[in-house]
MMTF fields as JSON, N, C-alpha, C and O atoms, coordinates in Angstrom:
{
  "mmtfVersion": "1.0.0",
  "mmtfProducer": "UNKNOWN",
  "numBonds": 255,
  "numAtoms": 256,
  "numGroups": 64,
  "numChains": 1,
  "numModels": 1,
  "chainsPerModel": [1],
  "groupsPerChain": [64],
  "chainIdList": ["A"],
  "bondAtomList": [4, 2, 8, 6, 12, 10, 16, 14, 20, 18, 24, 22, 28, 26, 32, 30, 36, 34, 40, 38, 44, 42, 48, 46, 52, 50, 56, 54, 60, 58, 64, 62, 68, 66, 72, 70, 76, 74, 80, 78, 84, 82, 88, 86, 92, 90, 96, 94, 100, 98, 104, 102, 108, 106, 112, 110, 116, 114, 120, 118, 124, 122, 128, 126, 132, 130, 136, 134, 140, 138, 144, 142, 148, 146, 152, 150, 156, 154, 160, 158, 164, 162, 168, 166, 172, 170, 176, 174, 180, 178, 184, 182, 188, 186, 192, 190, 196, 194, 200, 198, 204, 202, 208, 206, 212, 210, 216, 214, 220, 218, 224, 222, 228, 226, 232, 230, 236, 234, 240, 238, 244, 242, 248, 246, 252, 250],
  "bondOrderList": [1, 1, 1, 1, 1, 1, 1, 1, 1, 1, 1, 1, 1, 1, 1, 1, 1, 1, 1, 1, 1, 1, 1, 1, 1, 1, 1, 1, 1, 1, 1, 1, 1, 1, 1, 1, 1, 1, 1, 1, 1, 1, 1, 1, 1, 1, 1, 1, 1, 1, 1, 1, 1, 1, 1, 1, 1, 1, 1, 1, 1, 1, 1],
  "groupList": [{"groupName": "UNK", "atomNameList": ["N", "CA", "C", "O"], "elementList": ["N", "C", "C", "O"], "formalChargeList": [0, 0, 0, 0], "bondAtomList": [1, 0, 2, 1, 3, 2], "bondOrderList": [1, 1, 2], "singleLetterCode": "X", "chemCompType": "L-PEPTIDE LINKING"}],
  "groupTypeList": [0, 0, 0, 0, 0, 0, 0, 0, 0, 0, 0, 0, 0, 0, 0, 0, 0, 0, 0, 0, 0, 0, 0, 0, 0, 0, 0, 0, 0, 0, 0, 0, 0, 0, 0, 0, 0, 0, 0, 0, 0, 0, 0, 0, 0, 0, 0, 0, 0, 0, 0, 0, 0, 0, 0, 0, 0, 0, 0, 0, 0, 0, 0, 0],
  "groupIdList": [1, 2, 3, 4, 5, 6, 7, 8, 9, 10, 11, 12, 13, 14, 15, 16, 17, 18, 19, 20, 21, 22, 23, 24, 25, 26, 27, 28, 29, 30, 31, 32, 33, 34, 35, 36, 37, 38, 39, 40, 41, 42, 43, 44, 45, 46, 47, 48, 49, 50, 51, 52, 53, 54, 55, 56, 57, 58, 59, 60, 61, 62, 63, 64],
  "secStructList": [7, 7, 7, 7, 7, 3, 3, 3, 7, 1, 1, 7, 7, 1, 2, 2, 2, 2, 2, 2, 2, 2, 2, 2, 2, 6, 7, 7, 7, 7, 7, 7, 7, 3, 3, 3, 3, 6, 6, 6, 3, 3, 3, 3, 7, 7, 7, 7, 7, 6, 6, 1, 7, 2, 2, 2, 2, 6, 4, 4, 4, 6, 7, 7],
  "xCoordList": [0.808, 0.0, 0.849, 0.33, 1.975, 3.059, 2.607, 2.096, 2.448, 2.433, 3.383, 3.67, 3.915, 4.424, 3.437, 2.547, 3.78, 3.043, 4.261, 5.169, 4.345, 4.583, 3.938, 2.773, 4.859, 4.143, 4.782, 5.927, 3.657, 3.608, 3.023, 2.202, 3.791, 3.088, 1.479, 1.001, 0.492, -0.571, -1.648, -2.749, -0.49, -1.086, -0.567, -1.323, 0.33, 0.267, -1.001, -1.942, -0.98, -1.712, -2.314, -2.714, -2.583, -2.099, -0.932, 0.082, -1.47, -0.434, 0.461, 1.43, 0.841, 2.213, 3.232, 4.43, 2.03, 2.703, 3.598, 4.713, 2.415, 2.584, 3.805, 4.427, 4.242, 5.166, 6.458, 7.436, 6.654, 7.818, 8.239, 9.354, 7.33, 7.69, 8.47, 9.637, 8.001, 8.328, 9.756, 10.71, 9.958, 11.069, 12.136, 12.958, 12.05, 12.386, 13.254, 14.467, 12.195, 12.662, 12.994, 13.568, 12.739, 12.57, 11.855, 12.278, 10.431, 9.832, 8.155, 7.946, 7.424, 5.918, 4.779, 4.69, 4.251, 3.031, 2.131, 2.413, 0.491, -0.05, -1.018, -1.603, -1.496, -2.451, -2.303, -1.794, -2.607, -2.752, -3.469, -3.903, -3.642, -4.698, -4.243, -3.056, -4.607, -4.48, -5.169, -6.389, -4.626, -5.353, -5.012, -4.077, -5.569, -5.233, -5.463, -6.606, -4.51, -4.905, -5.053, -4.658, -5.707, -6.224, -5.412, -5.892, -3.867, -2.826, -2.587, -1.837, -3.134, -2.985, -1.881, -1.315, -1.693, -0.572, -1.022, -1.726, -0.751, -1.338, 0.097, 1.263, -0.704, -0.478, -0.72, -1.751, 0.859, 0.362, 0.282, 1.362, -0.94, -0.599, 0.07, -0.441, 1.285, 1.648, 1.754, 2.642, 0.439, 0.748, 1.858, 1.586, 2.982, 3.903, 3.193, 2.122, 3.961, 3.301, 3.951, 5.156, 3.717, 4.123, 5.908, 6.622, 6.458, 7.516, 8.695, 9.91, 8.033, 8.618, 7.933, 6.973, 8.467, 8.68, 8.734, 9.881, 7.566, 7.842, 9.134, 9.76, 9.528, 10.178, 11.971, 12.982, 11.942, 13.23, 13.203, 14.265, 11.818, 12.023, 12.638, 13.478, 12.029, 12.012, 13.708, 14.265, 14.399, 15.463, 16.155, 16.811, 16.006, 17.046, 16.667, 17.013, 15.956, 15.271, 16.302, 16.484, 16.758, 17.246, 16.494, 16.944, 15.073, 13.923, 14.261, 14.254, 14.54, 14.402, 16.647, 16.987],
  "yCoordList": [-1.199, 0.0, 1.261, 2.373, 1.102, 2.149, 2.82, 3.817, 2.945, 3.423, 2.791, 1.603, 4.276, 3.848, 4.325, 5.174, 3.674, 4.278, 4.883, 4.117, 5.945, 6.831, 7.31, 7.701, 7.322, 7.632, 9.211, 9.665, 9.696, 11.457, 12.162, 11.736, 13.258, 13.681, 13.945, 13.918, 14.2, 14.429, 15.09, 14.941, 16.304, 17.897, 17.933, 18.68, 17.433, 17.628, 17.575, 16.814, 18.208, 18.264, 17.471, 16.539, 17.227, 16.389, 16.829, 16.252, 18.278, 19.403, 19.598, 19.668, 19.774, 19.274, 18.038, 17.817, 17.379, 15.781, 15.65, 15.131, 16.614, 16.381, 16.748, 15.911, 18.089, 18.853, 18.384, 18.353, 18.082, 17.208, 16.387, 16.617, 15.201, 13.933, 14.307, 13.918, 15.215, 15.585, 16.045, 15.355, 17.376, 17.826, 16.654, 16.363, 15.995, 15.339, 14.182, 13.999, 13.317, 12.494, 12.964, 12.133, 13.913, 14.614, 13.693, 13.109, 13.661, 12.458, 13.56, 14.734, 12.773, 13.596, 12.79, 11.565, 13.252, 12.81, 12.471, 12.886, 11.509, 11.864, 11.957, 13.031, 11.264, 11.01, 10.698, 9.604, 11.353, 11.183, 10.851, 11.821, 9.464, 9.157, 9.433, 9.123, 9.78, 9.697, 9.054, 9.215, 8.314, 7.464, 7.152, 6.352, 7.608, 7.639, 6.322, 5.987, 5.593, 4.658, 4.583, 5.432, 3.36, 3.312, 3.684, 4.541, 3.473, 4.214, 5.592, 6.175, 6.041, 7.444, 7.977, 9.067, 7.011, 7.353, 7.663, 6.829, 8.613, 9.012, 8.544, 8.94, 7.441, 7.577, 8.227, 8.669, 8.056, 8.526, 7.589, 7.218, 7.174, 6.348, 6.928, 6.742, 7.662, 8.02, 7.236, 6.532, 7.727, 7.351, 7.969, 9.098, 7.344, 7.766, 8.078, 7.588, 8.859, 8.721, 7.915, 8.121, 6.959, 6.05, 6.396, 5.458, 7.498, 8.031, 7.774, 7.772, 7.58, 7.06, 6.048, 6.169, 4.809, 3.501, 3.464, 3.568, 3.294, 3.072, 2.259, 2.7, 0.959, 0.207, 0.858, 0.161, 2.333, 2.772, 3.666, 3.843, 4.326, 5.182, 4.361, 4.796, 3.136, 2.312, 2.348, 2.721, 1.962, 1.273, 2.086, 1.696, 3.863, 4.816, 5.321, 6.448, 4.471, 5.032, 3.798, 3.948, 2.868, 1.651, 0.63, -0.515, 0.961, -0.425, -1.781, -2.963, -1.218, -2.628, -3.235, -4.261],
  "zCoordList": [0.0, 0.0, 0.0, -0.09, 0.087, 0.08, 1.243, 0.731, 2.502, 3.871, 5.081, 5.232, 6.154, 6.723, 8.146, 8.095, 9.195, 10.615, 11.308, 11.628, 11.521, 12.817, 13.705, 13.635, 14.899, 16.339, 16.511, 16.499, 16.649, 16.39, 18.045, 18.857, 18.027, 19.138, 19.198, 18.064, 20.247, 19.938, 19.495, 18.966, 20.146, 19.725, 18.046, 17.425, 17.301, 15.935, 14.895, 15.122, 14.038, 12.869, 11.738, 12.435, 10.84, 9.639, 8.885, 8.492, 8.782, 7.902, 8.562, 7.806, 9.811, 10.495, 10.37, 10.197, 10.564, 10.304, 9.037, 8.994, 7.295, 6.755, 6.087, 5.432, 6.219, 6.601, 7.344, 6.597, 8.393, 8.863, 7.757, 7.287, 7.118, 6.801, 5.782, 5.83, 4.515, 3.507, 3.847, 3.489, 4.638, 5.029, 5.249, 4.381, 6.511, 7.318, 6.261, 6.365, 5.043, 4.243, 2.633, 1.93, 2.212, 1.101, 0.215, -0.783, 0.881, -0.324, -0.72, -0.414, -1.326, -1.649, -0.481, -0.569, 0.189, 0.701, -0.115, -1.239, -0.056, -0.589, 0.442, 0.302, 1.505, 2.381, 3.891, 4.136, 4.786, 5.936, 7.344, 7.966, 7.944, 8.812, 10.145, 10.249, 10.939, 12.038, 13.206, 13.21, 14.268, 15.179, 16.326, 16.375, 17.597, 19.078, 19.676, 19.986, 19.851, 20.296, 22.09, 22.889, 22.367, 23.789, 24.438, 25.18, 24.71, 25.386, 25.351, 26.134, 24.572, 24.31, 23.325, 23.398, 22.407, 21.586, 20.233, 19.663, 19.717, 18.184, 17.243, 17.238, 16.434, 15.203, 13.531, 13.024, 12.867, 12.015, 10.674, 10.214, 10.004, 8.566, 7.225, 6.121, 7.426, 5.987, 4.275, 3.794, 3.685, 2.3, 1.079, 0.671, 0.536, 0.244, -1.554, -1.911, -2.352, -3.726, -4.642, -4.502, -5.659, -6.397, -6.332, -5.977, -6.616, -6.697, -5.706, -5.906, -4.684, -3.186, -2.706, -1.945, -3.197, -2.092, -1.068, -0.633, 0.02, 1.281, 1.843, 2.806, 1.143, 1.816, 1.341, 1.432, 0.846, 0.333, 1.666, 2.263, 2.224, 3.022, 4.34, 5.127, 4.362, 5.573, 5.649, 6.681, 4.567, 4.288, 5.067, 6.033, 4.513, 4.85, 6.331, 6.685, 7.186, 8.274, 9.272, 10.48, 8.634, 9.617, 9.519, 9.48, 9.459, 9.936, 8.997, 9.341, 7.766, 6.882, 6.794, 6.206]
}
């Protein structure tokens, strides 16, 4: 699905969120969910655009 999940502070935005990621990875957003889970932790579902491979972002992040 080309998405990654980050754990975002709570008071953030979408357009914050969306903003960081781009900066942060120099990639394109296309879509953003957000979701508090029972612990109180907000996530974020970033959809990446065909152009950026999630699992390239993953790569350069450590995870993969």
């Amino acid at each position: 699905e080309n998405k990654l999940i980050f754990v975002v502070n709570n008071k953030a935005t979408k357009k914050e969120i969306k903003k960081a990621i781009e900066e942060m990875f120099d990639v394109e957003v296309v879509n953003i969910n957000t979701f508090v889970n029972v612990n109180g932790e907000k996530r974020a579902y970033v959809k990446f655009s065909a152009k950026n491979p999630a699992i390239d972002i993953a790569t350069r992040t450590g995870l993969m």
